[in-house]
C-alpha positions in Angstrom: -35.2 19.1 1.2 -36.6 15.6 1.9 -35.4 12.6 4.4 -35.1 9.1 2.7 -35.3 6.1 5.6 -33.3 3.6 4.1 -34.3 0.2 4.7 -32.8 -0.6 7.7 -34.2 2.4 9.1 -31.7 5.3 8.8 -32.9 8.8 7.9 -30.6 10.2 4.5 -31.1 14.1 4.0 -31.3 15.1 0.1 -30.7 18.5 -1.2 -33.1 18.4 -4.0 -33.2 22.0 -6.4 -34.7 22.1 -9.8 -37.2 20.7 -11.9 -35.3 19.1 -15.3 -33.9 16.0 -15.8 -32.4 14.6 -12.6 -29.0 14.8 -11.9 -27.8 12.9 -8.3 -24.5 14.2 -6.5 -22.7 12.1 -4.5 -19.9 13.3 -2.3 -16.9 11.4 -1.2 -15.4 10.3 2.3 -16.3 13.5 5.0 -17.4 15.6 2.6 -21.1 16.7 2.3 -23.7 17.4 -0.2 -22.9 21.3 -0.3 -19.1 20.2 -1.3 -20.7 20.1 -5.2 -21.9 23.6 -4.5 -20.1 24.4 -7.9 -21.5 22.0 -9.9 -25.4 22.6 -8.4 -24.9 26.3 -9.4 -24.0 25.6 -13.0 -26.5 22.4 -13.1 -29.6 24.5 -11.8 -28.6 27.1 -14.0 -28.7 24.5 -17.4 -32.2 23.7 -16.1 -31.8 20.5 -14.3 -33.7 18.9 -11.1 -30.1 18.6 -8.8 -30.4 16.3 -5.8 -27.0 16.1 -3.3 -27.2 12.9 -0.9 -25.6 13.1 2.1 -24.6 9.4 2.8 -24.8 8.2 5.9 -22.6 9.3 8.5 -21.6 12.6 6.3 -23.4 15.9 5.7 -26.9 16.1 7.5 -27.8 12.3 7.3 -28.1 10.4 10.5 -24.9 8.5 11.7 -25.9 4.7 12.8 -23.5 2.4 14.8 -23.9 -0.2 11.6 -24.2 -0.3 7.4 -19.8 1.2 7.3 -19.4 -0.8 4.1 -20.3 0.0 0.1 -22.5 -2.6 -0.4 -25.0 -0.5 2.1 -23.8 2.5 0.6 -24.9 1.2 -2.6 -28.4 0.0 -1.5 -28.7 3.9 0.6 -28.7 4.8 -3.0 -31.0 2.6 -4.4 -33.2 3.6 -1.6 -33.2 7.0 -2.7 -33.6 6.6 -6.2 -37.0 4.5 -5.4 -38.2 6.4 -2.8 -38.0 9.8 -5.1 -38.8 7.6 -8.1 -36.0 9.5 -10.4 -36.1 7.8 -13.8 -33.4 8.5 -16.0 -31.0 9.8 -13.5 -27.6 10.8 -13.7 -25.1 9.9 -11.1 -22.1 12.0 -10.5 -19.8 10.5 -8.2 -16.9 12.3 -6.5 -13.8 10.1 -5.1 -15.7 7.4 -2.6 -19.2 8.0 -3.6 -18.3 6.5 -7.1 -17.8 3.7 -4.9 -21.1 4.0 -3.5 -22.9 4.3 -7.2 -20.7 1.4 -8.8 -21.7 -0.6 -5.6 -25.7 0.3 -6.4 -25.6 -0.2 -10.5 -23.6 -4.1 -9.3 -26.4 -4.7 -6.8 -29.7 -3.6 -8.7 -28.7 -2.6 -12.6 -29.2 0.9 -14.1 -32.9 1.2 -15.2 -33.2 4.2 -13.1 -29.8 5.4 -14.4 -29.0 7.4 -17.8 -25.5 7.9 -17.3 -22.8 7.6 -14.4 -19.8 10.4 -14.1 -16.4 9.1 -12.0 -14.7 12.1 -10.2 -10.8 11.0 -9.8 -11.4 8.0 -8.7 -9.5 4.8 -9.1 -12.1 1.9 -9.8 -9.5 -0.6 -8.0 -6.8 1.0 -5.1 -5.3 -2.0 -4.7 -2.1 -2.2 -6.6 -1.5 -5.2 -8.3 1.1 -6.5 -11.3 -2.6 -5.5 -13.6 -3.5 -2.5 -12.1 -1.1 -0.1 -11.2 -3.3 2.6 -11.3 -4.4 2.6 -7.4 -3.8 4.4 -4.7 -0.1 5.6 -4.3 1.9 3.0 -1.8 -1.3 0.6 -1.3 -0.6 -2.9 -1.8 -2.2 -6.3 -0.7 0.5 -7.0 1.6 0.0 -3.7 3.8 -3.7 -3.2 2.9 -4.9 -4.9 5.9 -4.1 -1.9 8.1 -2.8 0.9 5.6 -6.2 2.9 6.2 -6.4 2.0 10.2 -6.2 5.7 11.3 -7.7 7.1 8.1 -6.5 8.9 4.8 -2.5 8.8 4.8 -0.8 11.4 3.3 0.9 10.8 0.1 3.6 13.5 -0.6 2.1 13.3 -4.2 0.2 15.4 -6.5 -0.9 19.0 -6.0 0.9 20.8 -2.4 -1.0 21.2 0.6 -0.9 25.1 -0.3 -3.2 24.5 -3.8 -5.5 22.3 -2.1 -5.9 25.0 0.8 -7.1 27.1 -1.2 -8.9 25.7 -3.8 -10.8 24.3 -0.2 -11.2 28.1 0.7 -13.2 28.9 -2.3 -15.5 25.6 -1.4 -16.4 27.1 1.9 -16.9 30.4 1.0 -19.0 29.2 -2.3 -21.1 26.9 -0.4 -21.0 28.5 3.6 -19.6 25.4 5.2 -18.5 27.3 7.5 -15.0 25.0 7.8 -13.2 22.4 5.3 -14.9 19.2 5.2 -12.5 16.2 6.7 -12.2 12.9 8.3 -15.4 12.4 10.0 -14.1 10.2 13.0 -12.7 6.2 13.4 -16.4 5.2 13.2 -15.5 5.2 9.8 -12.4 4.1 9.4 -13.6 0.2 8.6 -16.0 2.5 5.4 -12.1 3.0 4.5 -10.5 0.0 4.6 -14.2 -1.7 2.6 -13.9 1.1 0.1 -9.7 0.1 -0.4 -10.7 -3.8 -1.2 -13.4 -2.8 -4.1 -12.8 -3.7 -7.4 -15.2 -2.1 -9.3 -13.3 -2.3 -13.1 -16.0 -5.2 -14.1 -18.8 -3.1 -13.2 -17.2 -0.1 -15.2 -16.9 -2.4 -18.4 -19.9 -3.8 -17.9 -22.1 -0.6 -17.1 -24.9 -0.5 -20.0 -25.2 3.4 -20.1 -22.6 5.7 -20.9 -19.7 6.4 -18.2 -17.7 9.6 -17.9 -14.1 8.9 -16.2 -12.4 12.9 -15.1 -9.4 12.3 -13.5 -7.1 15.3 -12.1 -3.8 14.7 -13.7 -2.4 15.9 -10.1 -3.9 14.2 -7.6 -2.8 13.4 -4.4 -4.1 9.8 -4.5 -3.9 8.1 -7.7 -2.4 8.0 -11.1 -4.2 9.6 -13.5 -3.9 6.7 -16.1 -6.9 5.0 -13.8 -9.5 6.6 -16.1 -8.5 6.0 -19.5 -7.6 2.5 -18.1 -11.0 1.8 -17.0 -13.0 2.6 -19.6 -10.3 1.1 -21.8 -13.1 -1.9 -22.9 -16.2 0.1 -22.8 -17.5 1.2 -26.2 -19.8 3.7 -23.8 -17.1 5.2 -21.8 -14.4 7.9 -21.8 -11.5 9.4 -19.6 -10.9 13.4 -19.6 -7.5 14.3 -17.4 -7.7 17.6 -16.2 -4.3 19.9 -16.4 -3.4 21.5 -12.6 -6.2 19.5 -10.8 -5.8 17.7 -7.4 -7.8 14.8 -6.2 -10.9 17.3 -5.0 -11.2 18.1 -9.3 -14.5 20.0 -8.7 -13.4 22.5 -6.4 -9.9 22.4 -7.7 -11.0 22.7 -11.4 -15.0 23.5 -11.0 -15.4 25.5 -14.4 -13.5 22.8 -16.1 -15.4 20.0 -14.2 -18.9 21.5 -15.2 -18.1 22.2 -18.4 -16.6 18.2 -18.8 -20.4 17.4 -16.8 -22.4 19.6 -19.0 -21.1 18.5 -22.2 -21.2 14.8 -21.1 -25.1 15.2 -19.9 -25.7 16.9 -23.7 -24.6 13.9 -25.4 -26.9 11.2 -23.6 
């Protein structure tokens, strides 16, 4: 399991399994690597090479005082993509780290990238009179300090009960030992950065194909975001997933790696 220095000198840790074609994980805000522990399972077992960055501050990576913004993110990606010189990667994105990979195919293109899978998440959270699609109650009026103490609840979406359990299987699946969550105000400005992208011009835009899976019950978002975004992009296409919260591949995982599977069988 190698350590990536990033440019600016922080030490990323990457699961890396497998010897196929490469397929990169990316978890979203407080979760870690291990959090795709259904997804590796099923990916190792369809013969691919499976790497699971932890980005900074999350998982086993180092947490730095500096870099809480996508952009960085973005490049932290880059970084490891050069460093382990994957060609012809996939990128699998779940909730922020879409963010992250959007942020590193509008900084530096895709000619390391084959394909980019979106995991319920909204490409723009700001509502607006275009884009209702973003995350429940967030406007631009109150977005300057709507993520100040981190995630709000919504009262939306799948019950605290469904997601509790559907967490449950996570940590017994991968040994986590306890649910992933918020890890601390530190990162709390990540948050309110991650709340002002708007990636939909990098989605229509993207030159390899783009899988949108949205859970039609999620806590944060409407899932009209994905068909939405790929609306304009003759490479891209939305799948809604029935009885599936904002966390689809622990909520839904047999559904999710099917979706994944299929998608990577096409490309």
């Amino acid at each position: 399991m190698p350590t990536i220095t990033t440019n600016d000198g922080v030490d990323l840790h990457v699961a890396d399994e497998g010897t196929g074609s490469p397929v990169v994980l990316v978890a979203g805000y407080g979760a870690p690597a291990t959090s795709w522990a259904f997804q590796t399972e099923a990916l190792l077992a369809m013969g691919h090479r499976v790497l699971g960055l932890d980005r900074r501050w999350h998982g086993e990576s180092a947490r730095p005082p500096h870099g809480h913004r996508l952009s960085r993110h973005g490049k932290d990606l880059h970084d490891v993509l050069v460093a382990l010189d994957l060609r012809d990667a996939v990128l699998v994105g779940g909730s922020m780290g879409v963010g992250a990979i959007w942020a590193c195919l509008s900084l530096f293109g895709a000619d390391r990238v084959r394909g980019v899978v979106s995991v319920d998440q909204t490409p723009k959270m700001i509502n607006s009179a275009d884009w209702p699609y973003g995350f429940y109650g967030l406007t631009e009026q109150n977005s300057g300090d709507f993520f100040a103490r981190g995630v709000p609840k919504t009262g939306r979406g799948h019950s605290a009960a469904k997601s509790l359990k559907s967490a449950a299987r996570l940590v017994k699946k991968a040994g986590m030992g306890a649910v992933p969550n918020d890890p601390g105000e530190e990162t709390w400005p990540l948050l309110h950065d991650h709340a002002h992208q708007d990636w939909r011009d990098v989605v229509q835009r993207c030159d390899v194909p783009v899988l949108m899976i949205a859970g039609r019950d999620s806590q944060l978002w409407p899932w009209q975001h994905a068909e939405a975004a790929v609306a304009g992009n003759p490479d891209g296409r939305a799948v809604v997933i029935d009885d599936c919260g904002h966390g689809a591949n622990f909520d839904q995982p047999d559904r999710v790696n099917a979706e994944v599977l299929a998608f990577l069988g096409d490309l």
